[in-house]
N, C-alpha and C positions, 0 to 999 in steps of 0.2 A: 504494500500500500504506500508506504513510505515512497518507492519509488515512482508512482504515479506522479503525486506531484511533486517530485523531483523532476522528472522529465518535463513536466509541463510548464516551470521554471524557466529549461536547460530551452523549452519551447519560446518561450520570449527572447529569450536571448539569442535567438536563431541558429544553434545551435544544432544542426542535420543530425537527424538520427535515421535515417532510410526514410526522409520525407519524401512523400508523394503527392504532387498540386492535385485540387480537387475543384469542382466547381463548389463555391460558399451555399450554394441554395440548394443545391444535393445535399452535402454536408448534414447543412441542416437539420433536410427534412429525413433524412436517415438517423440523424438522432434527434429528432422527435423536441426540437427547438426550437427556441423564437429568439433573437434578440437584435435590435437596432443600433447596427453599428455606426457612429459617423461618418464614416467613408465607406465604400465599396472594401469587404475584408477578403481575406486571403484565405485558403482554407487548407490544409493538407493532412495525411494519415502516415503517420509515424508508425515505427515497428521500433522497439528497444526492450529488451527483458524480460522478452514473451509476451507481450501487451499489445495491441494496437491502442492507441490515441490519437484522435479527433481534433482536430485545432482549428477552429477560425478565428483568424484577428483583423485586427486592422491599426496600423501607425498610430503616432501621436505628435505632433510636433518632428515632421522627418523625425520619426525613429530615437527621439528622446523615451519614448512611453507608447503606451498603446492599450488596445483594448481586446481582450481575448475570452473566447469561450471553449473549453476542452471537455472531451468525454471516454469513458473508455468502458469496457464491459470488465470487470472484475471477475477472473476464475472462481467456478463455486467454491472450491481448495481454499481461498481466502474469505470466504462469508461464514462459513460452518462455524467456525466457533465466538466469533469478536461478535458483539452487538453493534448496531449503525453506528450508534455515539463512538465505540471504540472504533471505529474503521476510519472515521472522521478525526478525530483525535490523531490517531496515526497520520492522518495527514497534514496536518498542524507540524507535529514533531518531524516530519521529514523535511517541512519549510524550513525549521527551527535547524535541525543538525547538516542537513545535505547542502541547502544553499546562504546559509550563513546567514540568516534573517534573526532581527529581533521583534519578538511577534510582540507585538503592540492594545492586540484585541484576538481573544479566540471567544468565541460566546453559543452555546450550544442554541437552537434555535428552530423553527419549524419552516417549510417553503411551503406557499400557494395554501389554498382551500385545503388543498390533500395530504398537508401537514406532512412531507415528507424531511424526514431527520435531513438538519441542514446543522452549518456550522458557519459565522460569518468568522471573518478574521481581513486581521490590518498590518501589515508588518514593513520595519526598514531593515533596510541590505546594512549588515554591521560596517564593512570598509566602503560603501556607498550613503556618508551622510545625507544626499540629499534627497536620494533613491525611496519609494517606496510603494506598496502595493496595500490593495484592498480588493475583498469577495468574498464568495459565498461558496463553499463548497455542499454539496446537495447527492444525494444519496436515494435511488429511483431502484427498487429491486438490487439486481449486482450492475445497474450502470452510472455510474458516478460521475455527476458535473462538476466541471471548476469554472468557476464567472471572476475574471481577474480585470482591475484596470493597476497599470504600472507604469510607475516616472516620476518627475520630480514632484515633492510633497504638495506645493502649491494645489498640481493638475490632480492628483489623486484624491487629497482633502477637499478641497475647496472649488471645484471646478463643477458647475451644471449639466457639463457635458459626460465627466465620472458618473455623477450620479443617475444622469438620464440612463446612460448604457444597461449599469448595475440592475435597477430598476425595472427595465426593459426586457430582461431574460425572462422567459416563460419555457415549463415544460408544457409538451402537447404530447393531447393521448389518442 
């Protein structure tokens, strides 16, 4: 789990793991998403540590920051024993130890009408003072969304356009 959102991290940072372009609107509608991006996003499917991961983003200020939506199916191997909360947590701590984040906000929490176990969190890159990120991680069966916006504090705290993004994510059933 851990490495989930580790990759999905190593994903903002553009960082190739056997990316594959996708069209954003397939993407999507193959995982069962909504969200309004500012710009026209990018979309590709990753392969890293046995996982396939889903990625659409879109920039932020040429590539200061940006706005991303990720998903992936979690092997049943990893749901048998942990409860949501623990699967979510785990993903907190992979923020926390793999990419050197100081989590800011982890707060356990519900998504939609369907009250599906979510987990919001805020965090700064420790050797990146100005760096930082916000979202919601969201937990649908075994397929796990990550809704991230990332970059300098100002864009990520205080910006309309953060917030509309964040805001904007819907699952569809």
């Amino acid at each position: 789990m851990r490495t989930l959102v580790t990759l999905a991290m190593l994903a903002m940072g553009g960082t190739p793991l056997c990316a594959q372009p996708q069209n954003p609107t397939e993407l999507m509608k193959a995982g069962k998403f909504t969200a309004k991006f500012p710009s026209q996003p990018r979309a590709e499917t990753r392969t890293a540590g046995g996982l396939t991961i889903h990625v659409a983003f879109a920039e932020y200020d040429k590539g200061k920051g940006g706005y991303m939506v990720v998903y992936s199916d979690l092997p049943a191997d990893k749901l048998k024993a942990p409860t949501p909360a623990q699967i979510l947590e785990s993903g907190v701590r992979g923020l926390k130890e793999n990419f050197r984040a100081k989590i800011t906000e982890s707060t356990a929490t519900e998504f939609s009408d369907k009250k599906y176990p979510a987990r919001t969190i805020s965090a700064e890159k420790e050797d990146m003072p100005d760096w930082s990120m916000r979202g919601t991680l969201v937990l649908v069966g075994n397929r796990l969304y990550q809704v991230y916006v990332y970059g300098p504090k100002d864009f990520v705290t205080g910006s309309s356009e953060a917030k509309d993004f964040l805001e904007s994510f819907a699952i569809m059933e």
